[in-house]
ZAVEXVO-998241 format. One record per residue (C-alpha): y, z, x; residue in one letter. Coordinates in pm, whole numbers, plus 50000, padded with zeros to 5 digits. Example, Ala and Ser with C-alpha at 12.3 -4.5 7.8 and 13.67 -1.06 7.14 Angstrom:
REM ZAVEXVO-998241
495505078051230A;498945071451367S;
***
This chain:
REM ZAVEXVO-998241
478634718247095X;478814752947149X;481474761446957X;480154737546627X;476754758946669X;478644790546669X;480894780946344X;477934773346105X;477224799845867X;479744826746064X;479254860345857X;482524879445803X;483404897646154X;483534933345973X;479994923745834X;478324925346174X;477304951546377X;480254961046652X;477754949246934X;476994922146764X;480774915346726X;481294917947099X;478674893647204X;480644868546952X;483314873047140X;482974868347455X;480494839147364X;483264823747222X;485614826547519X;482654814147689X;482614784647491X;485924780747575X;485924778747934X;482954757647947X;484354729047780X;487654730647972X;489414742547628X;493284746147733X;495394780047749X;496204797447482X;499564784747415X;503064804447242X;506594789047216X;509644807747212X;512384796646989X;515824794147091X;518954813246947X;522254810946913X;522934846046867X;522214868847140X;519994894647060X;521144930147049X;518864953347217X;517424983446929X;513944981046937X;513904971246569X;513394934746442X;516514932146274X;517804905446480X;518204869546298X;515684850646509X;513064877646473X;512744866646109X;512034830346150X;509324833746429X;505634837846300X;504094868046510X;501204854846782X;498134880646741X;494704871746837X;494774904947140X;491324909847276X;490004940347428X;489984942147842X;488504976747867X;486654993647811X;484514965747605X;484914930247789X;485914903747495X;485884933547252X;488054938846956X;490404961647062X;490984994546843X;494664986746714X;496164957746651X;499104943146853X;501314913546789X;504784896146955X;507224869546945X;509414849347194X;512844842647193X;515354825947449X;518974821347491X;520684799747771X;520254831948023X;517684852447874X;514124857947762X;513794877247453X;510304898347381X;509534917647041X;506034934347105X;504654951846765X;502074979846890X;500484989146500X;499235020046531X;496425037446269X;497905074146425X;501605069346484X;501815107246540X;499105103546807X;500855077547034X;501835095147401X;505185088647553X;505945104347859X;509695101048082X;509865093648408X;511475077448715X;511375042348706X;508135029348855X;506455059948789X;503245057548565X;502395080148296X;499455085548153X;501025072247819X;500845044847577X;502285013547730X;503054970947710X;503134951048011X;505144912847976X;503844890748237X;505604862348309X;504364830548542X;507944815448568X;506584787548854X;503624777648652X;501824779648949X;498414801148796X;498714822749122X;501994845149097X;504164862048841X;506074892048686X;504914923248550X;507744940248275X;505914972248148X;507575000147951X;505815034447781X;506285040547408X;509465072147581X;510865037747749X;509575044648088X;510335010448279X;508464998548550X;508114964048697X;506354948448955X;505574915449117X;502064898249152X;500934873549412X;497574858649473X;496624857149161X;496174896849127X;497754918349365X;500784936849321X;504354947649488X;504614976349308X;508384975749537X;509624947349337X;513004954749097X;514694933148893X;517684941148640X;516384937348306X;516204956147976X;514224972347738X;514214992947411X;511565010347235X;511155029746893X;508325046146722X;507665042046336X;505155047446049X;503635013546159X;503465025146511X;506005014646775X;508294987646914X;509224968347249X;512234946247221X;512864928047574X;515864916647742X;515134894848088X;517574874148274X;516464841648397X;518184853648695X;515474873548821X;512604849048791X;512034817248986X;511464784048844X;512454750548843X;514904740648611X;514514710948395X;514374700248034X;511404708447942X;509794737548095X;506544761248077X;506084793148220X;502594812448212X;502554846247974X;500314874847894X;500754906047696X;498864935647766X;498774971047575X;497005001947638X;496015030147397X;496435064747606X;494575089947373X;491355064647363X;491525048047677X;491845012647574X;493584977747723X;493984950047526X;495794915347577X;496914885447456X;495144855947570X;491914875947616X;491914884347991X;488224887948155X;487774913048415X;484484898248498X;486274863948576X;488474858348950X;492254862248878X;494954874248686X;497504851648654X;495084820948666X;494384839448327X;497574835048150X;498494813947862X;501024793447838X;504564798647684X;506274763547569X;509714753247449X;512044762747682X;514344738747700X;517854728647840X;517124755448118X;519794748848398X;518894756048762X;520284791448780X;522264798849106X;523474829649089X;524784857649348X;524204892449264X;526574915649523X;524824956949532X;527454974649737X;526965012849834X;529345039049941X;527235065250113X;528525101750250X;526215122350482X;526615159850601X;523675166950864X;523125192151164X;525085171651478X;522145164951696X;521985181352035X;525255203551969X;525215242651907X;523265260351641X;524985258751315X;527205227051394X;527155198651147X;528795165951101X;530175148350840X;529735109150807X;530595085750601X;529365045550527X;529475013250385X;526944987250382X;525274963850071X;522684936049962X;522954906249885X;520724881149622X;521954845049591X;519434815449431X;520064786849639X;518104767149434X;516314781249068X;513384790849267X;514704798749641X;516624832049688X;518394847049950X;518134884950058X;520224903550250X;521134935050381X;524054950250563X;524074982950739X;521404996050495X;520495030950474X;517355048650335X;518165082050280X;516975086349988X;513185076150068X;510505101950068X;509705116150438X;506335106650584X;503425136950544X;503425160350868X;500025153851097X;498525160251425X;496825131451616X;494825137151856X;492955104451841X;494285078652076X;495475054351799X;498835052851632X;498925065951286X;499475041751006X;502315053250778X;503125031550470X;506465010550412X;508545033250164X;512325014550242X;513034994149923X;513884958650141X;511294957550302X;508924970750058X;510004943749798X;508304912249847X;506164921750117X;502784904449933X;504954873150031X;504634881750436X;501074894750378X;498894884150641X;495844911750747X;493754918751017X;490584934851037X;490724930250629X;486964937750511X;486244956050139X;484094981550473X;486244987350682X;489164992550391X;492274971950427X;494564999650389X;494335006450730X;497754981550757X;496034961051068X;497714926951040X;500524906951221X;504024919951047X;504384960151038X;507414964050907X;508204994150973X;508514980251402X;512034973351259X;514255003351279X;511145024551453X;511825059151634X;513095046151986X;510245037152212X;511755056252518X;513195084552334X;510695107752545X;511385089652886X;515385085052844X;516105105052538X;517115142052480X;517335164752184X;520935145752075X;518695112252102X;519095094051720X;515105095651588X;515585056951468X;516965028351563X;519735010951380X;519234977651155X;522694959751191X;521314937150882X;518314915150790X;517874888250587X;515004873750416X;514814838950271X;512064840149963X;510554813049736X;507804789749537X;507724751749437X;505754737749141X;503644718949346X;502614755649505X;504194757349820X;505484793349940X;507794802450189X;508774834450339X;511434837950621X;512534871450731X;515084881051032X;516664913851063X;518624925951418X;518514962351592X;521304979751773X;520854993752131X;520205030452106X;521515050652399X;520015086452510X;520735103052802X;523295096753055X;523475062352784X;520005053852930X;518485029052711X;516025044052481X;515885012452242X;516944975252331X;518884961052054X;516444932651940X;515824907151723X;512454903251500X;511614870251279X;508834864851049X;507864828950892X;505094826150625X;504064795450460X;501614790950229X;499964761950012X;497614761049679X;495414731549527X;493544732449231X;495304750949053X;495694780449316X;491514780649367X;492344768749741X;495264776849983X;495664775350295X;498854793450498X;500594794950835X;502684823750948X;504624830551303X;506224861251406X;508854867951705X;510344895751875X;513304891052105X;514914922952309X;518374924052533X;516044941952811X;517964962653098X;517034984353379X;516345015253196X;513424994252929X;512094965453139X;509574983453283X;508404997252985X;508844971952688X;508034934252636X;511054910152671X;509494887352380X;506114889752202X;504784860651973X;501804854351709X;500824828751494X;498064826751248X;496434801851026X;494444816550716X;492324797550439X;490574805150098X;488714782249878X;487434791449553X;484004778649360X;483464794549034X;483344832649125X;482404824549481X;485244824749802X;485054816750122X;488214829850343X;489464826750717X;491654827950957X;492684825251299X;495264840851510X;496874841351862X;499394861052037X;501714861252347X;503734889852489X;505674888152854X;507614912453037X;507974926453414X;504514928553539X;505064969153540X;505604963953157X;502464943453119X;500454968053368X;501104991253118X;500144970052799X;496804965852961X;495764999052979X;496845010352628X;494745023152388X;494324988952216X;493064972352568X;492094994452837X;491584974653084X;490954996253317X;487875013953196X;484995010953470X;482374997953270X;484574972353085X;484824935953131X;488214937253198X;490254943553519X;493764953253480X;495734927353687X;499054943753828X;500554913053877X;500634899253570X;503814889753353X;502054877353033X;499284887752775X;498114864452575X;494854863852331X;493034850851969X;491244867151681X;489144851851443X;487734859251089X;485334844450834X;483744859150475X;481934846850233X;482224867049898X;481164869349536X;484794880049400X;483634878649040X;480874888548794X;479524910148484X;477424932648720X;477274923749096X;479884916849378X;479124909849751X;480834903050082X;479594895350452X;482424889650687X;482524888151074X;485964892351292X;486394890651684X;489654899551875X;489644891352218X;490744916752499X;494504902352522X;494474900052173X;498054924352076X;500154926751797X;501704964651821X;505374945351907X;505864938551504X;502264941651399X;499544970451378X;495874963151589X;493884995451708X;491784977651897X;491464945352039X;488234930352242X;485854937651959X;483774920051729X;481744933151383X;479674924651112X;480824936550786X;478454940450441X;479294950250121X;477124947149782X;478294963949451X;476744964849120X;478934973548819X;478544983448464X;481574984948270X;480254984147898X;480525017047781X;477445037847679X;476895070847533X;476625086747887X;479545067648059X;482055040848012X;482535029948343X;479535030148651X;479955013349020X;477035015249271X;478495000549644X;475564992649952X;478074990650267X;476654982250622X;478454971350974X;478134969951323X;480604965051574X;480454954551925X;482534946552247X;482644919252332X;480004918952607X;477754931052335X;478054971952406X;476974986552032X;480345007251922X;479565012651565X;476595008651374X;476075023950988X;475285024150658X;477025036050351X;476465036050007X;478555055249718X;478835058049375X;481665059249087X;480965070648727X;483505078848486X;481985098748227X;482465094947816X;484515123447791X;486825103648101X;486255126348389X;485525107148710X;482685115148942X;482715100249324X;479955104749543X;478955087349840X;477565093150227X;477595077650528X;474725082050810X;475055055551171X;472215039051277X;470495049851597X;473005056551929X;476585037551989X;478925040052207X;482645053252209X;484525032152467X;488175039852336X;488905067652192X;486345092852352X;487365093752711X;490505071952685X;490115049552943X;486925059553100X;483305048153074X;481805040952744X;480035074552632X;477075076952442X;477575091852134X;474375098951841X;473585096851485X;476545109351242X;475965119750831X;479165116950638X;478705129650285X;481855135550052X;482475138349698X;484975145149424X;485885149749056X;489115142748863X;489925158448520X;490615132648183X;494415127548221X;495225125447926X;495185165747886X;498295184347997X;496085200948275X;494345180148530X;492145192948806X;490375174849044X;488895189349370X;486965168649653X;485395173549960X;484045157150321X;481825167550534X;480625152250893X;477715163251163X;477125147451476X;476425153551823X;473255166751704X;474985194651507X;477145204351772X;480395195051617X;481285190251255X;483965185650992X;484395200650677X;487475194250444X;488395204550088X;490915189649878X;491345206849538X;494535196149321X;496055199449010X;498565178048771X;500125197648498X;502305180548234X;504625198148059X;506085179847746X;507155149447768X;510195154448047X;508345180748295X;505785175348527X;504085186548875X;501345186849124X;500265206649386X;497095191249633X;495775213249893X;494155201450225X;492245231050386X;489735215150668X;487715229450976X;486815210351315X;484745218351510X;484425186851766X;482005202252083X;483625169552272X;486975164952220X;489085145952452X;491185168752722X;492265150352975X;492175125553284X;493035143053584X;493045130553925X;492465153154220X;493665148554516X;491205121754669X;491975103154408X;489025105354201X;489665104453795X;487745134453622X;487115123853257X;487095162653117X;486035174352764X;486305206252542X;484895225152251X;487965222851994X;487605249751728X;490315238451506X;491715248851132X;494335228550951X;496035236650623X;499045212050437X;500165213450084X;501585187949917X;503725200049617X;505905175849384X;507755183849095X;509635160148855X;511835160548526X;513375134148353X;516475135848231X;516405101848029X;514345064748115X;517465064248355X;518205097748510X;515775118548687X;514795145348946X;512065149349178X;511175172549433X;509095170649743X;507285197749961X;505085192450243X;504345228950437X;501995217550735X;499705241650988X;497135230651212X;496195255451487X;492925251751749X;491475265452075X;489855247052331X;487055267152553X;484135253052783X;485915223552916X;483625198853103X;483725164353294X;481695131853234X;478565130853477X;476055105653282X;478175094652993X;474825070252863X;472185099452936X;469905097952641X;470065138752574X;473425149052523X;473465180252726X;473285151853018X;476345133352970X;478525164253121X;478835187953363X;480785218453426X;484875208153499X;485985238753833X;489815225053792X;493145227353711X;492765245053351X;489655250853327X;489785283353325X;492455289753039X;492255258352821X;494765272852597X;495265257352242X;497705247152014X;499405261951668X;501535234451530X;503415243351222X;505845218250991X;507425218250658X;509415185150507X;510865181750158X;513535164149972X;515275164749641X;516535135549516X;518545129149134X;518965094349087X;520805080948816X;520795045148704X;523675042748527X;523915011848467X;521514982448478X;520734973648883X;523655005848954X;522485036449102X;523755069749206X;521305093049448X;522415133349526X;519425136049830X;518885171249973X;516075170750259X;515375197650461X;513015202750817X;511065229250976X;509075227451277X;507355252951531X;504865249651860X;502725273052018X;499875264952328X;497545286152155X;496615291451870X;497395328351807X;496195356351610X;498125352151269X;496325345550993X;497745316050756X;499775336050590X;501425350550879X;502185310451025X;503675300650694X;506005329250711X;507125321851084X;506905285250935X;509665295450687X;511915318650940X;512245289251177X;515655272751148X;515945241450897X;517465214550934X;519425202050633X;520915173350529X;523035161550209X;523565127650096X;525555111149818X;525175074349810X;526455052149521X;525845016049466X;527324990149222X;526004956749090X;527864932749066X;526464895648972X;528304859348911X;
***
């Protein structure tokens, strides 16, 4: 009905006015959904002749297909039509998918195509292929490429997230003409899953963006408004006599390493050389097999130098390409509210527990002491079934590490992760499993220190209704060792069990640790102008993870609230505006108020593209800090805190692009406070040439910062505090130039100071006083007198060239080189005088040549 009322008497589309046009639009996709109208559909035709990569349609088959336009606008308009036209056609051969994307362009001098590394974006004109090979509306393949023939590719799981990690060996060619410019695609059905048969159907979309006016289109109209992004594909028909691929792909590397010989005398180096590989084989068209032998990761950026001095373990991001790749597959988050900001990593698999720095390097280690443990190989076991049933199986083995005297600084282990996961109707509810294991060859030297095996499980849920979800999950977990080992697991920061006003008691005698976590939201995922979430998680006080996980803090439980509203139709004024409400509390478990605030912020991008962020955070009334505040000791009362920050990023499509942003935070009634600036620039010079340089200058001042737990000599434990005046500057400087879409160079800096004092120590006397001046009282002992400080001064870069030179082939020259310095005070040199002691300290450089070859059958 709605689409016969909107067909009578339609007016020419140029005759209306352009709102007027847009409101057609989407009222006709509207129509569409409503009365359960079927995907937009495209078939590929097959060819005999296989086509020969040019960018130009010259090819044959390109002749006799009829082009499929219809693109809609994404953004900035919703529905809209979309400011240049775009069109494309499908072809297939018995082991490839052929593309031919026509981006028409009104301005062909005006299109932007920028090199870079692979994976890299660009603030350039682009068109993304995504391909649903399973059929399954809830996972795919992204195949973009820029207008210079940038590549990047990527691949999507629930229905909208990505692993940006994902490579596959495909093709691409691009050229730019007086119509505008060209895509012509080469994929293997090698890399994509599906089942084979006769007959098959895989889901497609085409997406292109406009750089210089800031527009997406795509073919079938996708709706930001609406949950999903591959439940939004069309459909892509006639592929037929498909065999079920099985097909081995072989990537051995050759690797050569000159490095400083650890331990030995100034100046001595080593030379080393390697040999390891991966392995891909389909064991069925939509199972594969990974594996990896001896791998190496030298060529992997370094983490960014810090100083902790929180009592929680600092969350560094995966950056190794195996176990990067498919990690949405082993996905399973803890502590996963839009509040508290999932980034965090909390969740049962942390990959990067395999091949971590030696537990016991500090213990049974010395300066010759290898700073990571070995992986002998690891093997992961990946895949989807049309009826939507996932499966992810991973297994990887460690090597004993030996440090001094051949003590035992890291048990060679064994760690195993199983996911499984289910979908009905049509993806809008699953419902998953996953089980993780860690196995160590304990001796002497690690027993009392490390768990012989930790376990978790976890089941998780989500069921869809219109733009409405509600999500769960529950967990468990079990870790045994020597009691000593699980004495010490009690009282870690994730437990402490032995504060005095906790509900806990550590038990000495204890061999095993075992606890559950919980979680529940309900959520408005979807909408033209409002989103919501309410979510509540508890973790019980055995509750750990830390053997191949990442928990900070177990024995808690919290209240999450988020409400958004959003305006993305462009006006005069804007064309994008997002206004978020956040509020939480969290608890212990015995019902001790920990945290307790509200937040709200806004995002604006402006006409002219510039991006405004502005937002604050103030707590609610007094909490308490039992954690990280005195480590152990009695929950301390801790008042109101006001958190504003802001920033503002240049348009980037202009060859210079500031930004600067800032964060500010008062609390113990304006005792202490925090004040950061971030100001950076992005400067692109032609197309080949680019840079940036971020700067992070911040002050602390913290009037209560942790400084130790002594114990005197009757025994007694003296929770002691200090005024920290503290001053940290880090740079972050990258530079990059592209040889060709395969051959590039990029160069990392990361110069690092932070240097503090600490003066007027004090110990805990009424930690829940109401004033604050009442919660301490002067500290008489051991260092009281001369606190001391600390001047802590790194620098970390690399240069690699990688060259892919040919398809899934690589060769990387790495150059990275080390710094490091540490004072107990601070000292009297200004910055500049620390970054040029920074830069007379020794480095420590290393040179690495690694080659690989692919090789497929």
């Amino acid at each position: 009905r709605w689409r016969r009322c909107l067909a009578v008497a339609k007016p020419p589309p140029e005759a209306l006015p352009v709102n007027l046009r847009h409101l057609l639009a989407g009222m006709m996709l509207i129509a569409g959904t409503l009365s359960g109208q079927s995907p937009a559909t495209v078939r590929a035709v097959r060819t005999t002749t296989p086509v020969v990569l040019d960018g130009l349609d010259t090819d044959p088959i390109w002749q006799t297909i009829t082009p499929t336009t219809g693109f809609h606008e994404v953004r900035p308009v919703e529905a809209g039509d979309p400011s240049q036209q775009t069109a494309f056609r499908v072809a297939y051969d018995a082991t490839n998918l052929y593309l031919f994307v026509r981006s028409f362009d009104t301005a062909p001098d005006s299109i932007v195509g920028l090199l870079a590394r692979r994976d890299e974006g660009t603030a350039s004109d682009n068109v993304v292929v995504m391909l649903d090979s399973y059929h399954d509306r809830r996972t795919g393949f992204e195949f973009q490429v820029n207008a210079a023939g940038t590549k990047a590719d990527h691949a999507i799981y629930n229905d909208g997230q990505e692993d940006t990690a994902w490579d596959a060996v495909w093709d691409v060619a691009t050229s730019v003409d007086s119509l505008g410019w060209t895509a012509e695609y080469r994929i293997p059905f090698s890399q994509l899953g599906f089942a084979g048969g006769d007959d098959l159907t895989f889901g497609i979309a085409v997406w292109r963006s406009v750089q210089r006016d800031g527009t997406q289109a795509s073919w079938p109209g996708h709706r930001p408004s609406r949950i999903g992004l591959v439940s939004q594909f069309g459909d892509l028909t006639g592929l037929t006599g498909l065999e079920a691929l099985r097909r081995a792909e072989f990537v051995p590397y050759v690797l050569t390493q000159n490095e400083p010989a650890a331990g030995a005398t100034v100046g001595t180096r080593r030379q080393a050389l390697s040999v390891g590989g991966d392995v891909r084989y389909r064991l069925t068209s939509n199972f594969a097999l990974n594996a990896t032998v001896n791998p190496d990761f030298g060529q992997v950026e370094a983490d960014p130098a810090e100083l902790n001095l929180s009592a929680f373990e600092t969350f560094f991001g995966e950056r190794r390409p195996f176990f990067v790749a498919g990690a949405g597959v082993f996905d399973f988050k803890v502590n996963c509210f839009i509040v508290v900001d999932c980034r965090t990593g909390e969740g049962l698999f942390y990959s990067r527990r395999i091949g971590r720095a030696p537990t016991l390097a500090g213990i049974n280690g010395d300066a010759s002491t290898p700073t990571s443990s070995r992986i002998l190989g690891a093997a992961k076991l990946t895949g989807r079934t049309p009826s939507g049933f996932s499966l992810g199986f991973l297994d990887a083995v460690t090597s004993r590490v030996g440090g001094l005297d051949d003590r035992t600084v890291e048990p060679a282990t064994n760690y195993s992760v199983l996911r499984l996961n289910r979908d009905y109707r049509g993806g809008a509810t699953s419902v998953g499993a996953m089980v993780t294991a860690v196995n160590r060859s304990l001796d002497q030297d690690s027993d009392p220190y490390l768990h012989g095996s930790a376990y978790t499980g976890g089941l998780d849920a989500r069921h869809r209704i219109g733009n409405y979800e509600f999500s769960g999950s529950l967990m468990a977990s079990r870790v045994a060792g020597t009691a000593e080992a699980i004495a010490r697991t009690q009282q870690q920061p994730a437990h402490y069990y032995q504060r005095p006003d906790g509900d806990q008691v550590v038990d000495p005698d204890r061999t095993v640790l075992s606890g559950a976590a919980t979680e529940f939201r309900f959520a408005k995922t979807a909408g033209l102008h409002t989103h919501f979430e309410t979510g509540y998680g508890r973790q019980s006080a055995g509750f750990e993870l830390n053997d191949i996980g990442f928990l900070r803090i177990a024995g808690e439980q919290s209240w999450n609230n988020w409400f958004q509203l959003g305006w993305n139709t462009p006006t005069p004024v804007y064309r994008r505006l997002t206004w978020n409400f956040n509020w939480w509390q969290h608890w212990s478990l015995d019902g001790l108020p920990t945290d307790r605030a509200f937040n709200t912020n806004t995002h604006i991008q402006l006409a002219n593209r510039m991006w405004f962020h502005l937002g604050g955070t103030y707590s609610i009334g007094d909490t308490y800090c039992d954690r990280s505040c005195t480590r152990g000791g009695p929950a301390l009362r801790v008042g109101p805190r006001f958190s504003p920050w802001g920033s503002i990023e240049g348009d980037d499509r202009h060859a210079i692009v500031p930004g600067i942003g800032f964060n500010y935070t008062t609390q113990d009634g304006g005792r202490s406070s925090n004040f950061s600036l971030n100001p950076s620039v992005r400067v692109k010079m032609g197309s080949r040439f680019s840079t940036s340089l971020s700067v992070n200058a911040s002050t602390n001042r913290d009037d209560s910062q942790w400084f130790g737990n002594p114990v005197d000599g009757a025994g007694v434990t003296h929770y002691t505090f200090a005024a920290l005046d503290q001053r940290t500057l880090g740079v972050t400087w990258r530079l990059n130039y592209t040889f060709s879409p395969t051959a590039s160079l990029q160069w990392y800096a990361n110069p690092f100071i932070s240097k503090g004092t600490y003066s007027r120590v004090r110990e805990l006397d009424d930690p829940r006083a109401v004033h604050y001046d009442d919660r301490f009282q002067e500290y008489t002992g051991s260092g009281a007198e001369a606190p001391g400080g600390f001047n802590v001064k790194a620098f970390r870069s690399n240069a690699v060239f990688r060259w892919e030179y040919r398809p899934g082939s690589t060769l990387f020259l790495v150059w990275s080189q080390g710094r490091s310095a540490f004072a107990p005070v601070q000292g009297e040199e200004s910055f500049r005088g620390d970054f040029g002691d920074l830069f007379g300290q020794r480095a420590e450089d290393r040179f690495l040549v690694k080659v690989s070859y692919w090789l497929n059958r």
